[in-house]
N, C-alpha and C positions, 0 to 999 in steps of 0.2 A: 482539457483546459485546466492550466494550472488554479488555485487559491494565493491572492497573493495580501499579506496582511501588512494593512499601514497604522498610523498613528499623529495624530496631530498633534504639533508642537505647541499649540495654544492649551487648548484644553486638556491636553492626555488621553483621549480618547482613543482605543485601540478598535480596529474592524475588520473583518477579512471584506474579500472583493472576490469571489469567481467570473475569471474574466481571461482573455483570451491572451496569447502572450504579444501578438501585435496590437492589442488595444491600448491607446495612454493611459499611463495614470491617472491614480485620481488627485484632484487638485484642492478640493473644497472639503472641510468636517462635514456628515454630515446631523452633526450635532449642534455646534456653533458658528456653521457657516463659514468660516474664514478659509481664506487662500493658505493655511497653514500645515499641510497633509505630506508626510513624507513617507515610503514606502521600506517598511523591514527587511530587510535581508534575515529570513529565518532558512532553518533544514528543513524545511517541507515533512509532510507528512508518510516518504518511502513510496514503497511500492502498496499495491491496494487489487489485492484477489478478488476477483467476484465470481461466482460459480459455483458449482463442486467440489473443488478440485484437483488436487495433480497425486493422481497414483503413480506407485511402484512399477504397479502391471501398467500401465499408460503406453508406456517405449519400450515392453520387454517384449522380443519377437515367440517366446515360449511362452505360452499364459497358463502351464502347467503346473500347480499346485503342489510344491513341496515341504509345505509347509503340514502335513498331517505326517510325514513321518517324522521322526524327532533322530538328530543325529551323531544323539548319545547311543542310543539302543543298537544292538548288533543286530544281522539278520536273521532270523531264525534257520536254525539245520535243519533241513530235512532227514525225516529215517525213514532207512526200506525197511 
């Protein structure tokens, strides 16, 4: 459910509302009561991770660890 934030044109009063996107508006401050309450058109607040979250290894079908050899260094020669 979205936050949606209004503001009443009497008083200046600004408020958010967590409410449903089919529910109405709100109509009334709830500061000074009046029928005076219009709703902001703001950018929202994005998107909102909650979890752990998202690894690299998450979707890699190898979960094999290449990361300890270093891909500067050449391979060592063996001698007979």
């Amino acid at each position: 459910m979205p936050t949606y934030e209004y503001r009443c044109t009497g008083c200046k009063h600004t408020f958010e509302v967590f409410q449903s996107i089919t529910a109405e508006s709100i109509k009334v401050c709830p500061v000074c009561h009046e029928a005076t309450v219009e709703r902001i058109l703001t950018g929202g607040s994005g998107l909102i991770f909650k979890g752990s979250g998202f690894y690299i290894t998450d979707y890699k079908k190898n979960h094999t660890s290449s990361t300890n050899n270093s891909t500067n260094e050449k391979p060592k020669e063996k001698k007979d």
